[in-house]
N, C-alpha and C positions, 0 to 999 in steps of 0.2 A: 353277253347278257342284256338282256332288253328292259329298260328303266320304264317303268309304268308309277303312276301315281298310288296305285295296287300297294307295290313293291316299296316302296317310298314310305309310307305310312308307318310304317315300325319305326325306320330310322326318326322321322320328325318330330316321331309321340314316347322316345327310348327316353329312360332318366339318365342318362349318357350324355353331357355336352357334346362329347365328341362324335357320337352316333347321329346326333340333330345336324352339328355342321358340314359330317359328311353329307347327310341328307340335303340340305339347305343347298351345295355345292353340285350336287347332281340334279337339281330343279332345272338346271341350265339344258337340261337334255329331253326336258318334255316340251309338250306342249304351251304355249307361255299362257294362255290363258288360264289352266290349270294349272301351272306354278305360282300364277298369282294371287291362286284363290288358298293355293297352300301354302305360300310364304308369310302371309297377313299376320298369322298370330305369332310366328317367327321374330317376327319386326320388336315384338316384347318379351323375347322370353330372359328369363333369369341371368342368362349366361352374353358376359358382354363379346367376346366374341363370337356367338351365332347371333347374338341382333346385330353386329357389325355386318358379319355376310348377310344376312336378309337384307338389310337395308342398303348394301351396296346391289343389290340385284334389282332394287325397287327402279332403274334406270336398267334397262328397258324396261321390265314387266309394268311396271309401272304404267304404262301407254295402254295397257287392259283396259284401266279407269282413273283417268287424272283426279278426279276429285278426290275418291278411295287414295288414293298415291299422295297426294296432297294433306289431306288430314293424317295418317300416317307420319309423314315426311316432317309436317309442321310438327306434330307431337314428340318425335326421337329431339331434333334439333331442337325444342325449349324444354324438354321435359328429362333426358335422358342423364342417367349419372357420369357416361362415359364420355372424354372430349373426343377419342375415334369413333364413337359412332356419330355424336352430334356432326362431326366432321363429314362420315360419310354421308350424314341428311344432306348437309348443305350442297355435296355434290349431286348426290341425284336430283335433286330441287333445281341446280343450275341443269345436268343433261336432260331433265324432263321439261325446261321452259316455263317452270312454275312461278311466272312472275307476283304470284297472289302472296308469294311466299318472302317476298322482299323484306315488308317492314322486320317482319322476325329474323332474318338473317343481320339486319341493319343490329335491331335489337341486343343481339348473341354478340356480335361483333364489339360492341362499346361493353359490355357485361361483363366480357370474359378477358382474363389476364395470360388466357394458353397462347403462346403464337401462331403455333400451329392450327391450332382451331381456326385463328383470325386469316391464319394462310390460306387455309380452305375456302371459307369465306369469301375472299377478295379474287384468288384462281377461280372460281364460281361466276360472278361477277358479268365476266363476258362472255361469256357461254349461255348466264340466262338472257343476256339481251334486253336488260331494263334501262332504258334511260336515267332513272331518277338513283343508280348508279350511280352516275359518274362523283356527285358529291363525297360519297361513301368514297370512291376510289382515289380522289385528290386528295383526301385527307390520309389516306394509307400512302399515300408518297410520301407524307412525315415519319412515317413510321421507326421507331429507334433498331426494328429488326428489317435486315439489310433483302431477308426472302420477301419480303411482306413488299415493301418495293417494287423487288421485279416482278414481282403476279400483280402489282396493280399497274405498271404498263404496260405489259402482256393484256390485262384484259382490256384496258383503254384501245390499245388495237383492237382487241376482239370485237368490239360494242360496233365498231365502226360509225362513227357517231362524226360528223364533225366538229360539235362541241368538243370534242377530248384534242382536237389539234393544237392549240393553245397552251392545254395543260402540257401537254408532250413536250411542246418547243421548246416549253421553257428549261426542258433537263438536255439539251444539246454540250453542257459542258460541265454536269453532274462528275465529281470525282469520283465514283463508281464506275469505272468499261463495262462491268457487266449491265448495270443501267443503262447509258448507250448502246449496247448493241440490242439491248428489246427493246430502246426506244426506236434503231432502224427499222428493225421486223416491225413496229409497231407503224409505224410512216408509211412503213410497207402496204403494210394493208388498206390504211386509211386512203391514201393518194391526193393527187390536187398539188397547186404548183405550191404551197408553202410548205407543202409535205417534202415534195421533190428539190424546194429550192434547201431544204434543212439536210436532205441526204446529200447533196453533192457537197455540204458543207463539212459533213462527216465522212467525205471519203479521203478526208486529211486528217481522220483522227491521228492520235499518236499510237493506240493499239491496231497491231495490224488486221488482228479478228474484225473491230469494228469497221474498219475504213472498206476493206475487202467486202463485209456485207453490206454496205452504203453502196458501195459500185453497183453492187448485185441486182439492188432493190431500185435504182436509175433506169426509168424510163428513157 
């Protein structure tokens, strides 16, 4: 059967949540430019599971028209009743590079008492490539939730900044393994000899997971 924009119209415009999501789900098989132009009202509708999958498709369609994507994007993440879809904004906002879109994510982040939401948030982070990041993401290494941590030195690697080498160093003997092992991935990425003189330091950790990817990650 051949998905046309045609054929689509029923499903997106049915009083059926479920008829719209299935709709919303087969966008993925047109044209993006016209998926994007029929996702748009998607992104609001009634039902928080089809604004969830619209909004998660706004990465890539999204690339149609950053600005459209952007306003959009900005309005789910401050406006929306649902923390999974705010959640999904802040991802598409990180896969689309929507750095415009900082302070409001900065915003959401201190507002909100969901973790998850803040998980999103911070996983986000290095992906969008903002420097004025890193602030936001040193203070998420206090974080009382243990996930919230390791996505914020996972993106301190991602930012590739070497501002964030400093911060990093400093968790070389964090009582969390899991923390040290994205903080070698994270050295990883960054490089430079205080990156490499800290992984040969950790290839004596006492978890063998961590020591073994410290080797790995040795220039």
């Amino acid at each position: 059967m051949t998905i046309t924009s045609e054929s689509l119209q029923p499903l997106l415009n049915s009083s059926d949540f479920g008829d719209r999501l299935q709709g919303v789900n087969l966008l993925r098989r047109i044209d993006p430019q016209v998926a994007f132009t029929l996702i748009q009202p998607l992104v609001n509708d009634t039902n928080e599971r089809v604004r969830y999958a619209a909004v998660s498709q706004l990465d890539p369609l999204g690339k149609q028209d950053l600005v459209i994507a952007l306003k959009l994007l900005r309005d789910r993440l401050l406006n929306d009743p649902d923390n999974d879809v705010k959640g999904a904004a802040a991802d598409a906002i990180g896969g689309l590079k929507l750095t415009q879109a900082y302070d409001d994510l900065r915003e959401i982040y201190y507002q909100t008492s969901n973790w998850l939401l803040q998980l999103s948030i911070i996983a986000t982070l290095g992906e969008l490539g903002e420097p004025r990041g890193i602030e936001l993401l040193q203070e998420a290494l206090q974080s009382d939730n243990d996930l919230v941590r390791i996505a914020a030195v996972s993106a301190l690697g991602e930012l590739g900044d070497a501002q964030c080498l400093p911060i990093l160093v400093k968790l070389v003997n964090d009582e969390d393994w899991q923390i040290r092992y994205r903080l070698v991935q994270a050295l990883g990425r960054l490089g430079g000899e205080e990156a490499q003189k800290t992984l040969k330091e950790l290839t004596k950790d006492p978890i063998e997971q961590v020591a073994k990817e410290a080797q790995e990650n040795l220039n």
